[in-house]
Chimera marker file (.cmm) of the C-alpha trace (Angstrom):
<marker_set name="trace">
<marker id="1" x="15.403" y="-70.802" z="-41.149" r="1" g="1" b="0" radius="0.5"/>
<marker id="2" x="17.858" y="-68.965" z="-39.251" r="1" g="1" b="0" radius="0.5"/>
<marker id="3" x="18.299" y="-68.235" z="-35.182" r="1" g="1" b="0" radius="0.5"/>
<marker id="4" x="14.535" y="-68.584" z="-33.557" r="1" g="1" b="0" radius="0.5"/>
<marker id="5" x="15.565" y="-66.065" z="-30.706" r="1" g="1" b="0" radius="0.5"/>
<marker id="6" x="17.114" y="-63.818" z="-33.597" r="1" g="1" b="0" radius="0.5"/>
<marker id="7" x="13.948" y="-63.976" z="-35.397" r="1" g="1" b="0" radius="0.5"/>
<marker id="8" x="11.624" y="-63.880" z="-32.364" r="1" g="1" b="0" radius="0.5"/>
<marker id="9" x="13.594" y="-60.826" z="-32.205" r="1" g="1" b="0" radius="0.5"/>
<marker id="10" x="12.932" y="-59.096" z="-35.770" r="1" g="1" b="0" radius="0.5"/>
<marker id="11" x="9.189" y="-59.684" z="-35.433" r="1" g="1" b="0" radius="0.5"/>
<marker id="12" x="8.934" y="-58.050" z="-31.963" r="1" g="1" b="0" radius="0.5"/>
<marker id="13" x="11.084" y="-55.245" z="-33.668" r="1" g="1" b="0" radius="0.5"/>
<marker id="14" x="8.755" y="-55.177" z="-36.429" r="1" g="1" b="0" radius="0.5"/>
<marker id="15" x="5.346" y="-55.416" z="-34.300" r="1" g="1" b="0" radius="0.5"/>
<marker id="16" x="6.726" y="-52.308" z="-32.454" r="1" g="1" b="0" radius="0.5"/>
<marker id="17" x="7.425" y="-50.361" z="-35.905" r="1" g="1" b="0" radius="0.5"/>
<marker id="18" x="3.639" y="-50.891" z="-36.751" r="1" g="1" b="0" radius="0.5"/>
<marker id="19" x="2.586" y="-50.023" z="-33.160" r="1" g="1" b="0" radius="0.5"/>
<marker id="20" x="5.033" y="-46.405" z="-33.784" r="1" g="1" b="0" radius="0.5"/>
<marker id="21" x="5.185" y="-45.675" z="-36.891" r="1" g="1" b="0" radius="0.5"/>
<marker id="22" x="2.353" y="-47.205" z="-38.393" r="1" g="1" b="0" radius="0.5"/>
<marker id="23" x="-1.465" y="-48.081" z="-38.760" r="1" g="1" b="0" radius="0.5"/>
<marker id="24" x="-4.112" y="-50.481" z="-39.482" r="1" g="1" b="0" radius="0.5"/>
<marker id="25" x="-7.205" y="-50.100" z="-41.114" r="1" g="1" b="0" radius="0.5"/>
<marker id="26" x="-10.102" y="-51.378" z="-43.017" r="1" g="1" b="0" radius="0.5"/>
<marker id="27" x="-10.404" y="-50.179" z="-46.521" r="1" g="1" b="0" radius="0.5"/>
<marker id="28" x="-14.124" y="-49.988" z="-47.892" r="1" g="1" b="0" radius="0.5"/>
<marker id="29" x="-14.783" y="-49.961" z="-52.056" r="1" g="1" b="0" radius="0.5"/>
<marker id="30" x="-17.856" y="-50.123" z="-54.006" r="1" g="1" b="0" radius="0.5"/>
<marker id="31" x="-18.330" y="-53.304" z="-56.205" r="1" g="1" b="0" radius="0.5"/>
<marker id="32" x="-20.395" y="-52.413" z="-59.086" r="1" g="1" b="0" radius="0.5"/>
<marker id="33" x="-23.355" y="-51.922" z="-57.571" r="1" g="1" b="0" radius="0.5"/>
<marker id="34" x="-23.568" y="-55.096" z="-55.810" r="1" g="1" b="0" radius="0.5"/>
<marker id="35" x="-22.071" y="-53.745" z="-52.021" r="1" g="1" b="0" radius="0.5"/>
<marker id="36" x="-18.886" y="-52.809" z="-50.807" r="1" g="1" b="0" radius="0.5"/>
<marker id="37" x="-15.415" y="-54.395" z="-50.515" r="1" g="1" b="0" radius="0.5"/>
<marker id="38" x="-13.341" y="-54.262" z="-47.298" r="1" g="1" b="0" radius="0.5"/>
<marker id="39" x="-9.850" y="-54.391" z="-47.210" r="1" g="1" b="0" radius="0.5"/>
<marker id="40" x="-7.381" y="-54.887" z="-44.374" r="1" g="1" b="0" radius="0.5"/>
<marker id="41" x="-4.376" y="-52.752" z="-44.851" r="1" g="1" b="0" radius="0.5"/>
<marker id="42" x="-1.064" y="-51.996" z="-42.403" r="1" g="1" b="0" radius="0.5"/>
<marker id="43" x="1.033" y="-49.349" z="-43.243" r="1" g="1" b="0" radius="0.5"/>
<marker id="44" x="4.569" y="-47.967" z="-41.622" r="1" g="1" b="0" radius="0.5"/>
<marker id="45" x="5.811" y="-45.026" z="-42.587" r="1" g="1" b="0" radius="0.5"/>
<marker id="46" x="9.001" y="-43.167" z="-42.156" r="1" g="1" b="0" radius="0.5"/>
<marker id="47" x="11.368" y="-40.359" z="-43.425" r="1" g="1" b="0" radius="0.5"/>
<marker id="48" x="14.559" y="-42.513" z="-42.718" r="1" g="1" b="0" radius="0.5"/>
<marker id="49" x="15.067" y="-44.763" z="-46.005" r="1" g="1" b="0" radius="0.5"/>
<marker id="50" x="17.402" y="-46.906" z="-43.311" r="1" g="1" b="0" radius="0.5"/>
<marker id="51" x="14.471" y="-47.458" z="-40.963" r="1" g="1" b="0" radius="0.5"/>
<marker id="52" x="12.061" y="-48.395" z="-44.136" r="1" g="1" b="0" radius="0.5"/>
<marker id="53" x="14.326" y="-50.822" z="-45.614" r="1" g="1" b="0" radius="0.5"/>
<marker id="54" x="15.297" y="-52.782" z="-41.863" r="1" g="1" b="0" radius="0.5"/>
<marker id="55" x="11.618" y="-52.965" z="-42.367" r="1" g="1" b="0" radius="0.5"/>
<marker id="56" x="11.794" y="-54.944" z="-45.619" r="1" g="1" b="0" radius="0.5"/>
<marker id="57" x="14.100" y="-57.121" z="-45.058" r="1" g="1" b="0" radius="0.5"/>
<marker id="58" x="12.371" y="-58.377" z="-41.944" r="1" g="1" b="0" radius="0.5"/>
<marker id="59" x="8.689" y="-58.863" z="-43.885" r="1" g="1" b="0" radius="0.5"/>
<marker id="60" x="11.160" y="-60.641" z="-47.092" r="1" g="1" b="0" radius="0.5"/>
<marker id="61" x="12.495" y="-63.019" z="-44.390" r="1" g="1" b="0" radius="0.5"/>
<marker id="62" x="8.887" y="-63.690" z="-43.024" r="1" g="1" b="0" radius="0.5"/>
<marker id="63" x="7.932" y="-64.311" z="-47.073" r="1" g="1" b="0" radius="0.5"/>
<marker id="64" x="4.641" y="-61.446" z="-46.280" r="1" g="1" b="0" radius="0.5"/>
<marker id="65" x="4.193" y="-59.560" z="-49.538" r="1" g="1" b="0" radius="0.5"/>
<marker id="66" x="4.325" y="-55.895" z="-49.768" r="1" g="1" b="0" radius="0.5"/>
<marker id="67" x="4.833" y="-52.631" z="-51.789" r="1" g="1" b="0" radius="0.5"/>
<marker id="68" x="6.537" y="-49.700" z="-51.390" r="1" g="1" b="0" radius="0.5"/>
<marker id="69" x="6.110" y="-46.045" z="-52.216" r="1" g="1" b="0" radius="0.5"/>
<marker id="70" x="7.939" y="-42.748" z="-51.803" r="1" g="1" b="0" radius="0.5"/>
<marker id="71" x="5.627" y="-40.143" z="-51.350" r="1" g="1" b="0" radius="0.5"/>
<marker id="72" x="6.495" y="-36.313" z="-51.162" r="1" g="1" b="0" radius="0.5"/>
<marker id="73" x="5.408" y="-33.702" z="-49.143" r="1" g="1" b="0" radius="0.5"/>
<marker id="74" x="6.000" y="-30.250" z="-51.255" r="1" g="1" b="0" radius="0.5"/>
<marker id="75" x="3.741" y="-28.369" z="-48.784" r="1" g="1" b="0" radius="0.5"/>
<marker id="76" x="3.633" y="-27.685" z="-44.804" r="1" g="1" b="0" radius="0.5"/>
<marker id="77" x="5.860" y="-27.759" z="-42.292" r="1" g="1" b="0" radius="0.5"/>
<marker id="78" x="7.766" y="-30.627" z="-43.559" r="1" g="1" b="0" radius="0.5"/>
<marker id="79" x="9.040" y="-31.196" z="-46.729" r="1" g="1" b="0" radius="0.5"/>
<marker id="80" x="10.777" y="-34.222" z="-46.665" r="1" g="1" b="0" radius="0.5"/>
<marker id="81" x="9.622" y="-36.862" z="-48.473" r="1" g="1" b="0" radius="0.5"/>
<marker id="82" x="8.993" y="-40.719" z="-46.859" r="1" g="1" b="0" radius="0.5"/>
<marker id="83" x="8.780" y="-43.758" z="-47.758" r="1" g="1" b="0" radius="0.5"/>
<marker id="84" x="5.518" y="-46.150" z="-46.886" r="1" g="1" b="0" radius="0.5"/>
<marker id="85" x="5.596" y="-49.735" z="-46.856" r="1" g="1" b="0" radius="0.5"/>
<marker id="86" x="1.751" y="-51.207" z="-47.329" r="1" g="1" b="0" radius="0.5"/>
<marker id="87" x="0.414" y="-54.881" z="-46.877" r="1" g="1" b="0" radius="0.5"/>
<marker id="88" x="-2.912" y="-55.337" z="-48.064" r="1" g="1" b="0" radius="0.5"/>
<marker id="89" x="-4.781" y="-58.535" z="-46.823" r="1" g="1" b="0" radius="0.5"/>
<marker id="90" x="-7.799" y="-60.190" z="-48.791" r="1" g="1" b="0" radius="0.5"/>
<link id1="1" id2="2" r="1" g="1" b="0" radius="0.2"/>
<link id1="2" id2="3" r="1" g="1" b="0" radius="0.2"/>
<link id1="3" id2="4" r="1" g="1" b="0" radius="0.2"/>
<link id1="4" id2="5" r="1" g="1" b="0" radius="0.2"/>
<link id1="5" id2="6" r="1" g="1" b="0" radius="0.2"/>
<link id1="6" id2="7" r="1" g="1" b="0" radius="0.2"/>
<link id1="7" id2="8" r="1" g="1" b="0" radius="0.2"/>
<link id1="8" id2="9" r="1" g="1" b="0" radius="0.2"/>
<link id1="9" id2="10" r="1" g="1" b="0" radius="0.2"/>
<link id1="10" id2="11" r="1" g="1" b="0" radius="0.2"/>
<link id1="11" id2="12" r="1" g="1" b="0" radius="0.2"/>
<link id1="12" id2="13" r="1" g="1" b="0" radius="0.2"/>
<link id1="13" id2="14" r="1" g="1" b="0" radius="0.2"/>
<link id1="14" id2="15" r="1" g="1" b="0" radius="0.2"/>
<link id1="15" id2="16" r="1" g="1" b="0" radius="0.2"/>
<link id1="16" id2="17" r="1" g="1" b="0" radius="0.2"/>
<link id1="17" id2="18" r="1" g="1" b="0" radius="0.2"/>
<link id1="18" id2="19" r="1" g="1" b="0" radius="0.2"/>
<link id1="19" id2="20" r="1" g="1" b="0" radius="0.2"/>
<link id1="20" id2="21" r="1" g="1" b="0" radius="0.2"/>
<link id1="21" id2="22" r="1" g="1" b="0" radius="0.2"/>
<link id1="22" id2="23" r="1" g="1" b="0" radius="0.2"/>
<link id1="23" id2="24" r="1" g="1" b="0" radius="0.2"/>
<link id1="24" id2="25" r="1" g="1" b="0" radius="0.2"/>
<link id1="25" id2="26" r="1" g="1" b="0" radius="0.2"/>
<link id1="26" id2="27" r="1" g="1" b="0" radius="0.2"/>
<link id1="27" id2="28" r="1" g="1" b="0" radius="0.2"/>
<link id1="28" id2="29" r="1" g="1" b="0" radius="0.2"/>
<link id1="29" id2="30" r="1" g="1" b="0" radius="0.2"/>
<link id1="30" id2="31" r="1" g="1" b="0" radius="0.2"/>
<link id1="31" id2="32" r="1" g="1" b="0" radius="0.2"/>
<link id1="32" id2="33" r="1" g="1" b="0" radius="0.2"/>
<link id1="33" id2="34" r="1" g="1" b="0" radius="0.2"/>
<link id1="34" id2="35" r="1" g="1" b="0" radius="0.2"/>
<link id1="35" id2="36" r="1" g="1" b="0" radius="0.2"/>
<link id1="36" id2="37" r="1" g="1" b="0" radius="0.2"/>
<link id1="37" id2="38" r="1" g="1" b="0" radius="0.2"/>
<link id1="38" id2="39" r="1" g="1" b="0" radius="0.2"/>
<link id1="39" id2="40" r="1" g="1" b="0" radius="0.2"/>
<link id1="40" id2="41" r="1" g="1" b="0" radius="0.2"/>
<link id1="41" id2="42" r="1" g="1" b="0" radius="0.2"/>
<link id1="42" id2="43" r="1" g="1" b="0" radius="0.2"/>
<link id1="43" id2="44" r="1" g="1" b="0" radius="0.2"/>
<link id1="44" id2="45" r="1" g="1" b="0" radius="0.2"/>
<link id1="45" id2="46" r="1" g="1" b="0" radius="0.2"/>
<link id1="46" id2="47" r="1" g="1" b="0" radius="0.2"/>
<link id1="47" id2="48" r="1" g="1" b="0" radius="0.2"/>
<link id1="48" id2="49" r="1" g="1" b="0" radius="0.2"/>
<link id1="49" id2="50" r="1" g="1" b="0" radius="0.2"/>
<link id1="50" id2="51" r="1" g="1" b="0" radius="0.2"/>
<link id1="51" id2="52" r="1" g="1" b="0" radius="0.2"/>
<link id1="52" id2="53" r="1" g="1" b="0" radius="0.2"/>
<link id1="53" id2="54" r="1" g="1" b="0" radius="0.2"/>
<link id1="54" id2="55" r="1" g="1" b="0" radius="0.2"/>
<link id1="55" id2="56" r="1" g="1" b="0" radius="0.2"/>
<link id1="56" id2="57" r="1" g="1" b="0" radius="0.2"/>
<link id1="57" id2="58" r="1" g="1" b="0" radius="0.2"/>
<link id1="58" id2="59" r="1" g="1" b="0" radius="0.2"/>
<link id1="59" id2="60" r="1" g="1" b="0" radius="0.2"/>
<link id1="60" id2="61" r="1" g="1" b="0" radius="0.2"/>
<link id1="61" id2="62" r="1" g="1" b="0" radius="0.2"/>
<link id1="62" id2="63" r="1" g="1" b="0" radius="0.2"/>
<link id1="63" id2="64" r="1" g="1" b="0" radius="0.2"/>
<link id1="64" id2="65" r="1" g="1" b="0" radius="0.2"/>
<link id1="65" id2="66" r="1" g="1" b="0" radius="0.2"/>
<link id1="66" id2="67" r="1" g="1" b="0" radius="0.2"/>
<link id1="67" id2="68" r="1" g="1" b="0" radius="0.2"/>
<link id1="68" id2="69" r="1" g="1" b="0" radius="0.2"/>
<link id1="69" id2="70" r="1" g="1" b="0" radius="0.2"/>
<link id1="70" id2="71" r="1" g="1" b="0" radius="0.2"/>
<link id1="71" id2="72" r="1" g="1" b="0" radius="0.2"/>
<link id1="72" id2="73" r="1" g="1" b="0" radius="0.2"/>
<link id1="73" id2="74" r="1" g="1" b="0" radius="0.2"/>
<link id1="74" id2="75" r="1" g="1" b="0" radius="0.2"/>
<link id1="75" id2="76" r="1" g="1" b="0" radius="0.2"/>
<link id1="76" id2="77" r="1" g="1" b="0" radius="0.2"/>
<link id1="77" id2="78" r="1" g="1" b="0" radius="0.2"/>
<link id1="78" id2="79" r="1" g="1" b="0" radius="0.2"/>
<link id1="79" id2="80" r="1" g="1" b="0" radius="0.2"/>
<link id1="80" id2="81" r="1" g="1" b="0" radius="0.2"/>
<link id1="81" id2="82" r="1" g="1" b="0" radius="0.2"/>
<link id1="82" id2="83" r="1" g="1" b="0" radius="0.2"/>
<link id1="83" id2="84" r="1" g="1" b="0" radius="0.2"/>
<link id1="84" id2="85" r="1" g="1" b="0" radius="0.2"/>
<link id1="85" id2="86" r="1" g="1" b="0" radius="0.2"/>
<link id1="86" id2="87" r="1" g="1" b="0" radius="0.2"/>
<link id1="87" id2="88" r="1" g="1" b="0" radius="0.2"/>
<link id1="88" id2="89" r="1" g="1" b="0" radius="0.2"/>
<link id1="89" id2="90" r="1" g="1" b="0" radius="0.2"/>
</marker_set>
């Protein structure tokens, strides 16, 4: 279980990486014909791999499933690639 206030701590840590770095939305797919699908999804992501994984090891320790993936940017102003850490809710 750990330290409550410790934990209290990592989620308010992790709320406020959504509320910075991230985003929530509502993802819509067809279903064959018979109407659409909506998703919830959250999303952070970051350049700093540090940042990203802080941010795993908080959602392991509250057991929420998610997946990772490293996307690169090879055009614009930026070209450093990030990291994005999704959780999909059905």
């Amino acid at each position: 279980m750990g330290n409550q206030q410790e934990r209290l701590f990592d989620l308010g840590w992790l709320v406020g990486s959504f509320e910075s770095e991230g985003g929530f939305c509502l993802a819509k797919s067809c279903r064959n014909g018979r109407g659409y699908r909506y998703t919830p999804l959250c999303c952070i992501t970051n350049t700093n791999d540090s940042f990203i994984f802080a941010c795993v090891d908080i959602l392991k320790s509250l057991e929420i499933p998610y997946y990772i993936c490293n996307k690169r940017k090879p055009t614009g102003i930026s070209k450093l690639s990030c990291g994005q850490i999704i959780i999909r809710g059905y």
